[in-house]
C-alpha positions as CSV (number, residue, x, y, z in Angstrom):
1,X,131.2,-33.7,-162.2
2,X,130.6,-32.1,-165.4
3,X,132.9,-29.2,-166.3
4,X,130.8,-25.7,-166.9
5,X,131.6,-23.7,-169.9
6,X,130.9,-20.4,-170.3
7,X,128.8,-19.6,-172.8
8,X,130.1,-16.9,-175.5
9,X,128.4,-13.7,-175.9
10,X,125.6,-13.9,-173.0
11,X,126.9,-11.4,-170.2
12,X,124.6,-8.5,-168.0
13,X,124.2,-4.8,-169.4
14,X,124.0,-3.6,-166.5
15,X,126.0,-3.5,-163.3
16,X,128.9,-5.8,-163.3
17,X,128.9,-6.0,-167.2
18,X,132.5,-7.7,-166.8
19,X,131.0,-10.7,-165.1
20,X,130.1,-13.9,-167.4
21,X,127.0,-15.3,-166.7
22,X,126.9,-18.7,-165.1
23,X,124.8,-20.1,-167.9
24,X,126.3,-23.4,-168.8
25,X,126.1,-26.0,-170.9
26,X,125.8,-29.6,-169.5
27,X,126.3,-32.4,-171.7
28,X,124.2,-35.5,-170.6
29,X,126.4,-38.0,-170.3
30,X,125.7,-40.9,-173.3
31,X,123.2,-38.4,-175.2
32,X,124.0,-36.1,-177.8
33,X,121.2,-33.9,-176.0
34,X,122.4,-30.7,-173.8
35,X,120.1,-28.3,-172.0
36,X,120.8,-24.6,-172.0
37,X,120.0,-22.7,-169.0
38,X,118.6,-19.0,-170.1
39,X,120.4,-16.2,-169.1
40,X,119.5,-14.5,-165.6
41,X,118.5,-10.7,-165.2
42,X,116.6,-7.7,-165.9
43,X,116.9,-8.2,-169.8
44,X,117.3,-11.6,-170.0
45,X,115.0,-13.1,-173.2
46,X,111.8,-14.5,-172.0
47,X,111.2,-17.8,-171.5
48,X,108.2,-18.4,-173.5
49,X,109.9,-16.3,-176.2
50,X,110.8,-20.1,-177.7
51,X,114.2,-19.1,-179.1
52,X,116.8,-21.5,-178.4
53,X,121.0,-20.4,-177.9
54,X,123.4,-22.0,-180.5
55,X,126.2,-23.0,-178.2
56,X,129.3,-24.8,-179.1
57,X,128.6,-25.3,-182.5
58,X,124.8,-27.2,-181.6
59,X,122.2,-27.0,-183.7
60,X,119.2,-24.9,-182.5
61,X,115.7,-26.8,-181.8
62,X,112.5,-26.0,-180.4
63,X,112.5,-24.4,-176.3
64,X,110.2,-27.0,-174.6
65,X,107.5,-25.6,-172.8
66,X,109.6,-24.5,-169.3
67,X,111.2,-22.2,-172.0
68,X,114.1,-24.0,-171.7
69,X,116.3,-23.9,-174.8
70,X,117.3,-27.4,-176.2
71,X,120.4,-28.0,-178.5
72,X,121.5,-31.1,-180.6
73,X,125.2,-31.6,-180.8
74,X,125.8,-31.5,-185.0
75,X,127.3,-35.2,-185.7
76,X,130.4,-35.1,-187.5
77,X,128.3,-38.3,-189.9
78,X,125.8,-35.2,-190.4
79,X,128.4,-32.7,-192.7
80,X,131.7,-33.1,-194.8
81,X,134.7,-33.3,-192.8
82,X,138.3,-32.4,-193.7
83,X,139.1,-35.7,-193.6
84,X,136.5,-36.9,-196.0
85,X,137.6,-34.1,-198.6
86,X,141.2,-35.5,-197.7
87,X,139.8,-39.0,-198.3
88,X,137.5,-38.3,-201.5
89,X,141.1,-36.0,-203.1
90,X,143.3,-39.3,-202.3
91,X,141.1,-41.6,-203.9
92,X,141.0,-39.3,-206.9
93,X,145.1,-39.0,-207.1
94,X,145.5,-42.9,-206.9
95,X,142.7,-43.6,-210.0
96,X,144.3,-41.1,-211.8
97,X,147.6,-43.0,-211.3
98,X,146.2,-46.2,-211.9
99,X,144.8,-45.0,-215.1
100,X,148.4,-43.1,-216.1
101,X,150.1,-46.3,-215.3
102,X,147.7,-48.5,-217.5
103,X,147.4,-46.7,-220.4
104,X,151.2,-47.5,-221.5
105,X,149.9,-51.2,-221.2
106,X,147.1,-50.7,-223.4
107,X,148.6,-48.4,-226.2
108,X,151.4,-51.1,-226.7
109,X,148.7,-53.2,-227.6
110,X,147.8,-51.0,-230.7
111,X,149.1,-51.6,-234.1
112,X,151.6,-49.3,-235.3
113,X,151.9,-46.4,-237.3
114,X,153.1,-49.2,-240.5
115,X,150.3,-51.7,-239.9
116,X,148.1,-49.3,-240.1
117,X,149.2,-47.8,-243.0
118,X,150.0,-51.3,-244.7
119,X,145.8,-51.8,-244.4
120,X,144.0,-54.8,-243.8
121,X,142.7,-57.3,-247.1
122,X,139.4,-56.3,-248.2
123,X,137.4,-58.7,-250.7
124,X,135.5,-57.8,-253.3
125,X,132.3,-59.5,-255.2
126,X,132.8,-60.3,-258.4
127,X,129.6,-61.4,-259.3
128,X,127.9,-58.1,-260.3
129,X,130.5,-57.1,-263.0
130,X,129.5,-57.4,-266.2
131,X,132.0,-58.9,-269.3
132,X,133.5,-56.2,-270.6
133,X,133.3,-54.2,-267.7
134,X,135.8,-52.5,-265.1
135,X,135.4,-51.4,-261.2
136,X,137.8,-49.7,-259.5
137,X,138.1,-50.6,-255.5
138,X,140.5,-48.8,-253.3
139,X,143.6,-50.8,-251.2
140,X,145.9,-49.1,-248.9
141,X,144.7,-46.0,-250.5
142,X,145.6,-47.0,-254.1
143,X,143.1,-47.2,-257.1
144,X,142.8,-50.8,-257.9
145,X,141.3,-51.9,-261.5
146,X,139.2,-54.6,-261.7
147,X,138.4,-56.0,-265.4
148,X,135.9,-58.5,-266.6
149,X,137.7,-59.2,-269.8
150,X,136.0,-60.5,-272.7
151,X,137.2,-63.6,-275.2
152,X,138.7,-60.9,-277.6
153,X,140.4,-58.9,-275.0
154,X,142.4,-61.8,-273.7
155,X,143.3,-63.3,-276.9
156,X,144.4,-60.2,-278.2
157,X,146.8,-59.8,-275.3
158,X,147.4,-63.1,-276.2
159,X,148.7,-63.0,-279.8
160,X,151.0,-59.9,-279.1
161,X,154.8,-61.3,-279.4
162,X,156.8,-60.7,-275.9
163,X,159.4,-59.6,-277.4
164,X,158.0,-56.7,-278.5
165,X,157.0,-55.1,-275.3
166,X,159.0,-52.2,-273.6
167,X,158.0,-54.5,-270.5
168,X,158.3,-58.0,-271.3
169,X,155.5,-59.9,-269.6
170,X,152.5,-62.6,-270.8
171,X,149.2,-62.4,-270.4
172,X,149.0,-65.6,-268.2
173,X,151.4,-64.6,-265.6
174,X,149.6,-61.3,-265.1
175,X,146.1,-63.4,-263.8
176,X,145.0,-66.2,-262.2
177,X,145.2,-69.8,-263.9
178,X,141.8,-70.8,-264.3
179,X,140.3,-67.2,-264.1
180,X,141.5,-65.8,-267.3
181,X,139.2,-63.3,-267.4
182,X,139.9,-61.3,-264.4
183,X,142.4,-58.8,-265.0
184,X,143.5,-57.3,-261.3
185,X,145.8,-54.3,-261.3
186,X,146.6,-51.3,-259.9
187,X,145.3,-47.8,-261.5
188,X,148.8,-45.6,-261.0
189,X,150.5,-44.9,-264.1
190,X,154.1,-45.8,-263.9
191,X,155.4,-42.6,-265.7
192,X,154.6,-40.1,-263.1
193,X,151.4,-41.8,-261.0
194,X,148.5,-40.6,-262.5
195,X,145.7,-42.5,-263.1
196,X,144.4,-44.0,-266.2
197,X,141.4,-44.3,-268.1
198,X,139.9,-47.9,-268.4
199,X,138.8,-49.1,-271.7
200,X,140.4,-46.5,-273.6
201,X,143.3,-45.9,-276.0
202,X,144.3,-48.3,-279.1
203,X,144.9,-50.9,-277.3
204,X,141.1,-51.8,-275.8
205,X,143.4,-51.3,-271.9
206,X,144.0,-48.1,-270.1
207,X,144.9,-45.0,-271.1
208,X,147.1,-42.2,-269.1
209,X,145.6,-38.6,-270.6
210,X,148.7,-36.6,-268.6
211,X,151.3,-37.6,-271.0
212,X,149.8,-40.1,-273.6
213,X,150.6,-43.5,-271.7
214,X,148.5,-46.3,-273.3
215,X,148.7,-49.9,-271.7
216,X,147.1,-53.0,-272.8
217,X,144.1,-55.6,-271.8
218,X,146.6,-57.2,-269.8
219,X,147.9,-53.9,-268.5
220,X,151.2,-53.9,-270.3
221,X,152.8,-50.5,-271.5
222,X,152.3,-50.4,-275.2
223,X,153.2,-46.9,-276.0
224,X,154.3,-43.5,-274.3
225,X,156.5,-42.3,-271.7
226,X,155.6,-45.4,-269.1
227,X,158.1,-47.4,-268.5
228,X,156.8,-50.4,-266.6
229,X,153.4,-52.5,-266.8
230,X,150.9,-51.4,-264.2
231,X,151.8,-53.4,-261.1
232,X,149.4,-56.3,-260.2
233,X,148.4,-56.6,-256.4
234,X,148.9,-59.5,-254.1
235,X,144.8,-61.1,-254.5
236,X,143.8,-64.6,-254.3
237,X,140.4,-65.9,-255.2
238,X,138.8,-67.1,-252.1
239,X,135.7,-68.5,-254.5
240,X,134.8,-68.2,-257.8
241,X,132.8,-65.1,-257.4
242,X,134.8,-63.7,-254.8
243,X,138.6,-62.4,-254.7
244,X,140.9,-60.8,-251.6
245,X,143.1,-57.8,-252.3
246,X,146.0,-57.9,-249.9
């Protein structure tokens, strides 16, 4: 027997206005359907008035044409639950988990803050300088000075007597063997770090215009308050038109 529940709000105006109406609900048993009787009485709605009751949470439909008002039972399938916000807020505290749990893995994986600063070897093309001419690349953030050097510039380096330098140094351990010509230091004056001029001063080198440091062709301190040769970078040729800094 199906159980009868009163339905909320419907009662008489009149006489006996304390009594709920026996107007009921009955659930078909294995539909989702449920008929709704209309209220009884004097001021009851009219039946062809087509309106349906919302009971129990249904959703209202069309009265059929007894005026009898027909409900759907809303399926939980139809609107968000608690347990699917419950479900969608779990899901989004275990990714966020996941992902605070991985990243560790991945950072570690980075280079650190000294390999990064050390910088990777670039190469440079040799091919479009010019004799006689100077480039200057950048290496870890330093100016590097790339000369072409002509026959006069390297035997003049050549001819100066070792002795005689504030720096002792020759020419040939300051380049390549077999690429004479290719003069590769770096531009930061060894007095206080500023950089010098290429292809100027007496000496056909570089020339420091903060406090008058003047270096050679082969890079060599020849006069002024400098008191080493400008350093020469690690570099290997990787052809002969083609060189690696670092």
């Amino acid at each position: 027997m199906h159980r009868c529940e009163p339905i909320a709000g419907l009662r008489s105006p009149g006489k006996g206005a304390n009594r709920t109406i026996l107007d009921c609900l009955f659930r078909l048993s294995g539909r989702d359907n449920a008929v709704v009787l209309p209220p009884r009485g004097p001021r009851a709605p009219a039946a062809s008035s087509g309106r349906a009751f919302r009971v129990c949470g249904a959703v209202p439909l069309a009265a059929d044409e007894k005026g009898l008002g027909i409900v759907t039972t809303a399926s939980s399938a139809d609107h968000p639950t608690r347990r699917d916000f419950l479900f969608v807020a779990t899901g989004a505290v275990a990714a966020v988990g996941a992902a605070a749990t991985v990243w560790p893995l991945i950072s570690q994986m980075n280079p650190d803050a000294s390999t990064i600063a050390a910088g990777a070897p670039i190469e440079v093309d040799l091919a479009p300088i010019a004799e006689g001419q100077d480039i200057k690349v950048f290496w870890r953030g330093k100016p590097i000075y790339i000369s072409h050097r002509t026959k006069k510039q390297i035997d003049e380096a050549r001819s100066v007597p070792v002795s005689s330098l504030p720096d002792p140094a020759t020419d040939q351990s300051r380049v390549k063997d077999g690429h004479d010509q290719w003069l590769v230091v770096i531009g930061i004056c060894t007095h206080l770090g500023c950089i010098p001029i290429a292809h100027e001063g007496n000496y056909d080198g570089f020339f420091c215009p903060c406090h008058g440091s003047q270096y050679d062709s082969s890079g060599r301190i020849r006069q002024g308050p400098a008191p080493a040769n400008l350093p020469v970078p690690p570099y290997a040729f990787v052809s002969d038109s083609k060189i690696q800094i670092g």
